[in-house]
N, CA, C and O of each residue as an XYZ file, in Angstrom:
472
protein
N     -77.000    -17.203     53.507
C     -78.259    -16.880     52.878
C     -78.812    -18.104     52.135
O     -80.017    -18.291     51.961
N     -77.815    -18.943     51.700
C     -78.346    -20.026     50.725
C     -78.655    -20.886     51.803
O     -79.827    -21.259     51.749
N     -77.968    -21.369     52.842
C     -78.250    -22.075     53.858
C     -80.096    -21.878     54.327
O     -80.920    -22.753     54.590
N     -80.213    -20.664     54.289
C     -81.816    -20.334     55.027
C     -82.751    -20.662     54.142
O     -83.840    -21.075     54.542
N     -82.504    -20.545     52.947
C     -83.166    -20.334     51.602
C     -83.551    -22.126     51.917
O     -84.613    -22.539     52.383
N     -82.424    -22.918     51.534
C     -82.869    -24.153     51.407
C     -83.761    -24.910     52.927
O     -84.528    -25.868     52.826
N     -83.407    -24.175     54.312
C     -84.091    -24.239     55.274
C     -85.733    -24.385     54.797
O     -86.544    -25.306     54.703
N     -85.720    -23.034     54.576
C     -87.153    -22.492     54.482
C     -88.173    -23.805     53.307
O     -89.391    -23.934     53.423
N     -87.375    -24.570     52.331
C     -87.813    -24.758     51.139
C     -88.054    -26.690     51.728
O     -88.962    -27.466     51.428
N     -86.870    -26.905     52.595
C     -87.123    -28.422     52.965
C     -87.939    -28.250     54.170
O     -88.396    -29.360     54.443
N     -88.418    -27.187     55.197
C     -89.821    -27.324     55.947
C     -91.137    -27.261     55.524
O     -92.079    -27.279     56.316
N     -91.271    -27.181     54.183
C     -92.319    -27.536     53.153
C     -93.798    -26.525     53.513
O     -93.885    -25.599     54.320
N     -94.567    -26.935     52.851
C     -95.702    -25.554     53.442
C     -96.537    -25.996     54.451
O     -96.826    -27.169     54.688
N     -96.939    -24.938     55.075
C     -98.092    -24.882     55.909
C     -99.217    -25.854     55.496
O     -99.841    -26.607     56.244
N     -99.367    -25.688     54.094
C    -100.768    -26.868     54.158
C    -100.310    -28.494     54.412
O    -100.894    -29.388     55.025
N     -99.199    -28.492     53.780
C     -99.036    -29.633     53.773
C     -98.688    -30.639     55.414
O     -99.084    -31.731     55.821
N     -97.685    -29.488     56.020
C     -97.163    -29.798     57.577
C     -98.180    -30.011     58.683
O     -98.181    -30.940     59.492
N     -99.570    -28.405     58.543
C    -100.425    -28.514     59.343
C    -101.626    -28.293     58.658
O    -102.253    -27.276     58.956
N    -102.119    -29.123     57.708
C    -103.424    -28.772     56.968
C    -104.964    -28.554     57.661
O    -106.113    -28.695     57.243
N    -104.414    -28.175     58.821
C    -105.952    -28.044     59.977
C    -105.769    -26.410     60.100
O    -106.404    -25.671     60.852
N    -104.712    -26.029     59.143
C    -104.840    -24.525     59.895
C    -104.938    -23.640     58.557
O    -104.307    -23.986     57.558
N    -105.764    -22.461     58.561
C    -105.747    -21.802     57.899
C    -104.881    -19.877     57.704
O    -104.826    -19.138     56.721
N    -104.418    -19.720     58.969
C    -103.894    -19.021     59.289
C    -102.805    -19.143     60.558
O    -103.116    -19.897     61.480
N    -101.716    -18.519     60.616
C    -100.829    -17.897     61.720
C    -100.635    -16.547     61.567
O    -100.264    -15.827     60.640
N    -101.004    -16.368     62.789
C    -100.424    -14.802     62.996
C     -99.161    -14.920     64.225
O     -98.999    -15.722     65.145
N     -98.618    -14.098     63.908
C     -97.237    -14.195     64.637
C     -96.804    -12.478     64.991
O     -96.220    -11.746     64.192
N     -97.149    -12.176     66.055
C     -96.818    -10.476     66.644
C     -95.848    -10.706     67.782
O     -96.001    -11.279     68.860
N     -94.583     -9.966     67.124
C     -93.449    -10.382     67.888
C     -92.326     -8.719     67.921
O     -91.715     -8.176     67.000
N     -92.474     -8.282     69.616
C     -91.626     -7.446     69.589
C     -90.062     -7.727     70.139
O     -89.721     -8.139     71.248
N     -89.288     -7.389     69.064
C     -87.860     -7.372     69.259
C     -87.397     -6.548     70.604
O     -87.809     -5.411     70.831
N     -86.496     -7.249     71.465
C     -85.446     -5.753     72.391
C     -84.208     -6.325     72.431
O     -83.960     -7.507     72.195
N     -83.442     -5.475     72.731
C     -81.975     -5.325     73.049
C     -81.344     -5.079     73.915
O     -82.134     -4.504     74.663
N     -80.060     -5.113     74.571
C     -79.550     -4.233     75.799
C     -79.664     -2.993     75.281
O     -79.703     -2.754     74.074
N     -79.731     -2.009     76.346
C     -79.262     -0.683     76.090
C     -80.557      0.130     76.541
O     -81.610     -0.331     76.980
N     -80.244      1.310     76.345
C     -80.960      2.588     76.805
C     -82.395      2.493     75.867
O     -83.467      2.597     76.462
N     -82.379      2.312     74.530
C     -83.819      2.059     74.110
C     -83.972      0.668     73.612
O     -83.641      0.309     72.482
N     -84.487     -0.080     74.511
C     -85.171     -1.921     74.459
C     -85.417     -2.052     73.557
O     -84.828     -2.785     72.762
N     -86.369     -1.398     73.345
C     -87.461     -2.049     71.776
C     -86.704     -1.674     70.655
O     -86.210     -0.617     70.263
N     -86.744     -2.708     70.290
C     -85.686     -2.386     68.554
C     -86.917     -2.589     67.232
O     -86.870     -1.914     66.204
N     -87.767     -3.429     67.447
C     -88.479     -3.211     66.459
C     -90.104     -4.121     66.614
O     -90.120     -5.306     66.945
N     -91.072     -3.524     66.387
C     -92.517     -4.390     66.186
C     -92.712     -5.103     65.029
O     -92.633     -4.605     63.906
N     -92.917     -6.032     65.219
C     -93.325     -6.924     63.643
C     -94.234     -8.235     63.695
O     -94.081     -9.134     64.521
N     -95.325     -8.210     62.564
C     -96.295     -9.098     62.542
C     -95.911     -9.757     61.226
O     -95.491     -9.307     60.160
N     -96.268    -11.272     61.772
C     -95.919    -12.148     60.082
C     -97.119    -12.827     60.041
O     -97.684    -13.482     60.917
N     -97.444    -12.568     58.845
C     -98.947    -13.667     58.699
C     -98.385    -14.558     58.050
O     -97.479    -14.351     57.242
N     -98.969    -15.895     58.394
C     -98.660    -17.406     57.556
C     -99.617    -17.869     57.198
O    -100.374    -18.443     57.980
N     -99.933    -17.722     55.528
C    -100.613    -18.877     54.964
C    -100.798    -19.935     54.296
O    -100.315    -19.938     53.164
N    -101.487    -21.072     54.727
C    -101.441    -22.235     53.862
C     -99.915    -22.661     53.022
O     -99.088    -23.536     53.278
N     -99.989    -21.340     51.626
C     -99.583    -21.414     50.856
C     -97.867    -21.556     51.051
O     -97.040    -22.167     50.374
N     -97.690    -20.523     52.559
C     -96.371    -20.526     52.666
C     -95.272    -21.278     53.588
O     -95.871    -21.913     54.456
N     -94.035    -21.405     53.683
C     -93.188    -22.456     53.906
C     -93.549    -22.327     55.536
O     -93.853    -21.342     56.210
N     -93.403    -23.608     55.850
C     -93.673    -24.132     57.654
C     -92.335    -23.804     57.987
O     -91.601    -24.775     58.172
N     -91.847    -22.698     58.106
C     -90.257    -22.100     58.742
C     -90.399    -20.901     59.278
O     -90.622    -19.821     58.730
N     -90.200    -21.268     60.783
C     -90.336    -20.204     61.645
C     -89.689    -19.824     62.750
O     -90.016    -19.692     63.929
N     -88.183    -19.593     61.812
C     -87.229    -19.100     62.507
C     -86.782    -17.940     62.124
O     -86.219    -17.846     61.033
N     -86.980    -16.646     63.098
C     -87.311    -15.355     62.974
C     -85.686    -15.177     63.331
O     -85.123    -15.739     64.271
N     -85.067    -14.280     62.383
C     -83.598    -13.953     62.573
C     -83.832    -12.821     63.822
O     -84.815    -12.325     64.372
N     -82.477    -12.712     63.938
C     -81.815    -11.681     64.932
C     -81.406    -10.238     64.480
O     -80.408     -9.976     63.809
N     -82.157     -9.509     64.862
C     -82.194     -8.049     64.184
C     -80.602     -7.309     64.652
O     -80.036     -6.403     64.040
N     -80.131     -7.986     65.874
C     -79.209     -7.421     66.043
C     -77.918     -7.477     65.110
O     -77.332     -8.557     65.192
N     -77.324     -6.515     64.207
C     -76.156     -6.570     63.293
C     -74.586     -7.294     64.176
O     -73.946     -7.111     65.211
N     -74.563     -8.293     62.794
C     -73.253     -8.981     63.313
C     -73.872    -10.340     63.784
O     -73.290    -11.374     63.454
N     -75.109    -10.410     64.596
C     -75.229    -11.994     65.486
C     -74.813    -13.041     63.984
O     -75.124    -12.826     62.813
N     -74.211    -13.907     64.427
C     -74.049    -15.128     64.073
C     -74.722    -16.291     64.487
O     -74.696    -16.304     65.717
N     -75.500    -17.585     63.904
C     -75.847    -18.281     64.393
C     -77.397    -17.934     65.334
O     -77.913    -18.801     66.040
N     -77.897    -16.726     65.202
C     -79.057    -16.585     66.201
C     -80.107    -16.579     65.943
O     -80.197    -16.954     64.774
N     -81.019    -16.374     66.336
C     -82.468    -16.322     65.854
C     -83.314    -16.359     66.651
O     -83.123    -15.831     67.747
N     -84.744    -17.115     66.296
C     -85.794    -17.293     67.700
C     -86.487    -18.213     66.976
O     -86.783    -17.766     65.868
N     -86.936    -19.554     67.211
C     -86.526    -20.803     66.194
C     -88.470    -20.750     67.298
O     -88.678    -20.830     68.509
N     -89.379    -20.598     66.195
C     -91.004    -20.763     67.042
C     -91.382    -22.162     66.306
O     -92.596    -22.356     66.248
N     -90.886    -22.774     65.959
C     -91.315    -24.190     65.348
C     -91.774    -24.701     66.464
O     -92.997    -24.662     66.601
N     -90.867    -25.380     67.678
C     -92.135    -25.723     68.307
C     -92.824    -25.391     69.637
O     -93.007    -26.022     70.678
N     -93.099    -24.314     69.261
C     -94.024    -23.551     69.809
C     -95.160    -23.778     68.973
O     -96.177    -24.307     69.422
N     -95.047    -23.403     67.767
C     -96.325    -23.584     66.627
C     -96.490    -25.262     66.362
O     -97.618    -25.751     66.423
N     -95.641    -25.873     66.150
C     -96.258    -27.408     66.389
C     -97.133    -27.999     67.795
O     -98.080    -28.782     67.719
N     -96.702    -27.555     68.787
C     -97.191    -28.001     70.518
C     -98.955    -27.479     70.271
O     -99.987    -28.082     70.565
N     -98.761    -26.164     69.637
C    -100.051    -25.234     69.389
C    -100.900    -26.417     68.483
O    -102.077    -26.699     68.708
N    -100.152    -26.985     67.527
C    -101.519    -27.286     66.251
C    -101.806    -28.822     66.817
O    -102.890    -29.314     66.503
N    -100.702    -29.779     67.810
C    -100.783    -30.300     68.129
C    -102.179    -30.327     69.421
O    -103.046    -31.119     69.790
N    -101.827    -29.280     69.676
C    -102.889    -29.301     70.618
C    -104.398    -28.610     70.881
O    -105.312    -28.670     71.704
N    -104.040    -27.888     69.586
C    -105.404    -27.168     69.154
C    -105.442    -25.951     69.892
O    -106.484    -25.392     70.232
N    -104.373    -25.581     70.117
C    -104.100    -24.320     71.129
C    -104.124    -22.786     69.914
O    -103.261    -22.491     69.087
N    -105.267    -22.150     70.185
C    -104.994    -21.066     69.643
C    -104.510    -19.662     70.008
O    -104.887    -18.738     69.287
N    -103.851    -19.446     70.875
C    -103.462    -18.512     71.326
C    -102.038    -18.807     72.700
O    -102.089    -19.250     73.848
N    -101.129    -18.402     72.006
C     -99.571    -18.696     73.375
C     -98.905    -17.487     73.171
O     -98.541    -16.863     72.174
N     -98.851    -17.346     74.189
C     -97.599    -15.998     74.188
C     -96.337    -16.865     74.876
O     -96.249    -18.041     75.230
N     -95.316    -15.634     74.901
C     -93.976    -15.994     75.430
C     -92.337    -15.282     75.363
O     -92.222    -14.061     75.251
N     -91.460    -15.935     75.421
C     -90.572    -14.658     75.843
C     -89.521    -16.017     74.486
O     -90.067    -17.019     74.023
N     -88.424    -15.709     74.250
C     -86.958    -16.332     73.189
C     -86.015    -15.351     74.001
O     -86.241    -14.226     74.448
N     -84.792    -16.212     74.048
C     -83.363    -15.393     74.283
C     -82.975    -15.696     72.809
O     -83.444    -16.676     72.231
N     -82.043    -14.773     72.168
C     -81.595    -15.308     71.385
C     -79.587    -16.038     71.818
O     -78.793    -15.751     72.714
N     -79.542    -16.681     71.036
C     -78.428    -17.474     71.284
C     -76.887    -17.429     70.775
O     -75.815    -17.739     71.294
N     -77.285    -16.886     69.488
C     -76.348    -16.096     68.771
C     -75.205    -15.649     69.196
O     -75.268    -15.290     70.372
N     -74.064    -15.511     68.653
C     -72.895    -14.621     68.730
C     -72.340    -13.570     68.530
O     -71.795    -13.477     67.430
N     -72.247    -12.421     69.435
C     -71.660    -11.057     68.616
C     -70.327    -11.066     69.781
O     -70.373    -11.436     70.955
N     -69.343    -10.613     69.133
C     -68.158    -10.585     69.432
C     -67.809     -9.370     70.646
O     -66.780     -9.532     71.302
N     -68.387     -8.570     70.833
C     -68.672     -7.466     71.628
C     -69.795     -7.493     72.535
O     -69.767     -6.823     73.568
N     -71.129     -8.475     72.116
C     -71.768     -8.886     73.655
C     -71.811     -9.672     73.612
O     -71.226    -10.397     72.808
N     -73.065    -10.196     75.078
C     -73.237    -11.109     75.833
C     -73.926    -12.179     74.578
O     -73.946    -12.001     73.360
N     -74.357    -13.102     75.230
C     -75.096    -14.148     74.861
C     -76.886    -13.979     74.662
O     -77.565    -14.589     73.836
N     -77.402    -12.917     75.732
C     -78.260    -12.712     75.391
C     -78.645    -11.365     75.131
O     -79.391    -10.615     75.760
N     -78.035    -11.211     74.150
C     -78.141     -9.677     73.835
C     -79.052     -9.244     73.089
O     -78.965     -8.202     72.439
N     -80.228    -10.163     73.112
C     -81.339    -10.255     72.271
C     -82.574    -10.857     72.986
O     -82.472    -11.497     74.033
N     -83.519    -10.661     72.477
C     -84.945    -11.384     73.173
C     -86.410    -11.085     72.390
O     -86.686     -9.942     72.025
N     -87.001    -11.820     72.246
C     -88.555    -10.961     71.880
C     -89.610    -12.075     73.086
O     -89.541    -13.093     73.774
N     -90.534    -10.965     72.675
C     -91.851    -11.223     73.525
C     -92.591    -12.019     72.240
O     -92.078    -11.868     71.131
N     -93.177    -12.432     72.303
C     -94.212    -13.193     71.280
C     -95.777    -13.707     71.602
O     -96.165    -14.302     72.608
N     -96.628    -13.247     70.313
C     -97.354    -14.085     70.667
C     -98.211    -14.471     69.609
O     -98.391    -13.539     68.826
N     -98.836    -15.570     69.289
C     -98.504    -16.481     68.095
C    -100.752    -16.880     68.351
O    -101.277    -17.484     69.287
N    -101.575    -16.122     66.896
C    -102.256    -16.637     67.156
C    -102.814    -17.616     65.797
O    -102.713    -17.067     64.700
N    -103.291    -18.775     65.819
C    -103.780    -19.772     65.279
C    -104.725    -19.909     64.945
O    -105.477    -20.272     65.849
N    -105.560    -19.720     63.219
C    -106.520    -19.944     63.230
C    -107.086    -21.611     62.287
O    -106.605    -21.769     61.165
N    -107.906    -22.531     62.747
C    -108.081    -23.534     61.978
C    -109.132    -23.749     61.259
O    -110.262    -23.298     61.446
N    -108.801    -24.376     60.506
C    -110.320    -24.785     59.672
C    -111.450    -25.136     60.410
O    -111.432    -25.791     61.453
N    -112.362    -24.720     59.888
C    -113.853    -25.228     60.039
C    -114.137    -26.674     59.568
O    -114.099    -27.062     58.400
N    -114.410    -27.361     60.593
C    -115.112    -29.021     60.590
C    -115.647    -28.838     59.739
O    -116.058    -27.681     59.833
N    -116.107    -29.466     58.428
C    -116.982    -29.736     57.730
C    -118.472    -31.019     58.060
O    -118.488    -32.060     58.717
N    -119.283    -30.489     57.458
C    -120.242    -31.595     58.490
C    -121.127    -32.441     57.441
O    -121.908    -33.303     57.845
């Protein structure tokens, strides 16, 4: 936990990392193996104000080490002025009882930037 904490605190904020953007939206559904996929819907808004860390843990109990690491996905985006990417993450993680990819989300990540000033 302290490990993430200081993660989150040395990727510094949004304004500072990508100060062309005024918003992220991030709508990302979780699945799993098994009889019901979808484990969970979830939207994260990012602003300005908050830390440029966007590595979404692993809902599955027990993974070790996993996650879905959208850094650069969201850098390629601001880099390129791309406002809108979807896409798929395995997660990578370890659970002692499954596979390797016993995890996944769909994603899709939209970007909004500042207005040119003239």
């Amino acid at each position: 936990m302290d490990l993430v904490k200081q993660q989150r605190i040395s990727s510094g904020l949004v304004s500072e990392r990508f100060p062309g953007v005024s918003v992220i939206i991030i709508q990302m559904t979780y699945f799993r193996k098994g009889l019901n996929p979808v484990l969970m819907v979830r939207t994260v808004t990012i602003l300005p104000g908050t830390h440029a860390y966007f590595n979404m843990a692993c809902m599955i109990s027990g993974c070790t080490g996993g996650g879905f690491d959208l850094t650069p996905v969201i850098t390629e985006m601001v880099k390129k002025h791309q406002k809108l990417k979807k896409g798929n993450l395995v997660c990578n993680g370890k659970i002692a009882d499954l596979k390797s990819d016993h995890a996944n989300i769909s994603y899709e990540v939209n970007i909004t930037f500042n207005r040119k000033k003239s």
